[in-house]
C-alpha positions in Angstrom: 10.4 5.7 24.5 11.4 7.6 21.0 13.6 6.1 18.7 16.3 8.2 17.0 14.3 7.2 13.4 10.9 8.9 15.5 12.9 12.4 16.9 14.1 12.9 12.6 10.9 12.0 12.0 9.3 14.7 14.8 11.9 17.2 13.6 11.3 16.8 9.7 7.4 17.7 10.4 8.5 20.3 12.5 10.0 22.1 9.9 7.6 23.3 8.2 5.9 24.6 11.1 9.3 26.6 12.1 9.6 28.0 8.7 5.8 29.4 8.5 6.6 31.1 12.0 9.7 31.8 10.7 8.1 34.0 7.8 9.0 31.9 5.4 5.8 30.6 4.0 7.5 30.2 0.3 10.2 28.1 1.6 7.4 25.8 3.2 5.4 25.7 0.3 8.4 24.3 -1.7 9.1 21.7 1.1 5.3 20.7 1.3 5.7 20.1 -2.4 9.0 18.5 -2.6 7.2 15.9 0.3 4.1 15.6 -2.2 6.0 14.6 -4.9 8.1 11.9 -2.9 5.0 10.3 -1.6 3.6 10.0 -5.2 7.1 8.3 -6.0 6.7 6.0 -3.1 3.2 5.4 -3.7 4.0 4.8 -8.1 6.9 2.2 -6.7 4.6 0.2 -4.4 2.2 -0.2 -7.4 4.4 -1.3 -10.0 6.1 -3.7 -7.7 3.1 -5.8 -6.8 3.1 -9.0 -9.1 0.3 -9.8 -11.3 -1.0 -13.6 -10.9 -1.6 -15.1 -14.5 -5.5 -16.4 -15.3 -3.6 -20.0 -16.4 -1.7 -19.6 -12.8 -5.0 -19.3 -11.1 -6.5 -21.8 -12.4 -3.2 -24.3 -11.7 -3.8 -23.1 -8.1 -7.6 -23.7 -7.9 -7.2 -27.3 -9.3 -4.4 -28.2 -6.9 -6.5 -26.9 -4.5 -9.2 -29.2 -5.6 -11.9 -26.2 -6.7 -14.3 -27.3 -9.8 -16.0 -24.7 -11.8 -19.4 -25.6 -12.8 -22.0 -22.7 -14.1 -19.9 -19.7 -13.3 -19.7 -21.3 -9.5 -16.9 -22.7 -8.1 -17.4 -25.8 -5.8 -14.1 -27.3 -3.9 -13.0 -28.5 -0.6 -14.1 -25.4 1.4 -17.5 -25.5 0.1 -19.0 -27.2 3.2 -17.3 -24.5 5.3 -19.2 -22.1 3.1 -22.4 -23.5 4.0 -21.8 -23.2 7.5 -21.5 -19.6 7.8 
């Protein structure tokens, strides 16, 4: 069953088809590009909005988590788990 948000969505792709038959390759062009340039947007604003952990916060996290660090190799809680697989 379509959802109205899926027949605007149907009808927005569909638009660029009509206008090529249409003749009016210049006018899809422009569309196509418009389209590029908002999913660059969309794709820039899901990048900048994805939070950075801090090293210091990490390294809270691994102790409460019980993870020691010895030679570069972290050993913890889940290490026997490790060894099982």
């Amino acid at each position: 069953m379509l959802m109205p948000d899926d027949r605007v969505a149907g009808a927005a792709v569909d638009e660029p088809l009509l206008l090529i038959l249409l003749g009016e390759r210049a006018a899809a062009a422009r569309l196509e590009a418009e389209w590029r340039r908002e999913a660059r947007a969309g794709l820039q604003a899901l990048v900048q909005r994805e939070p950075m952990a801090e090293p210091a916060d990490l390294l809270a996290l691994a102790g409460r988590l019980g993870v020691k660090f010895e030679n570069g190799s972290a050993t913890g809680p889940f290490e026997r788990d490790r060894r099982v697989s």
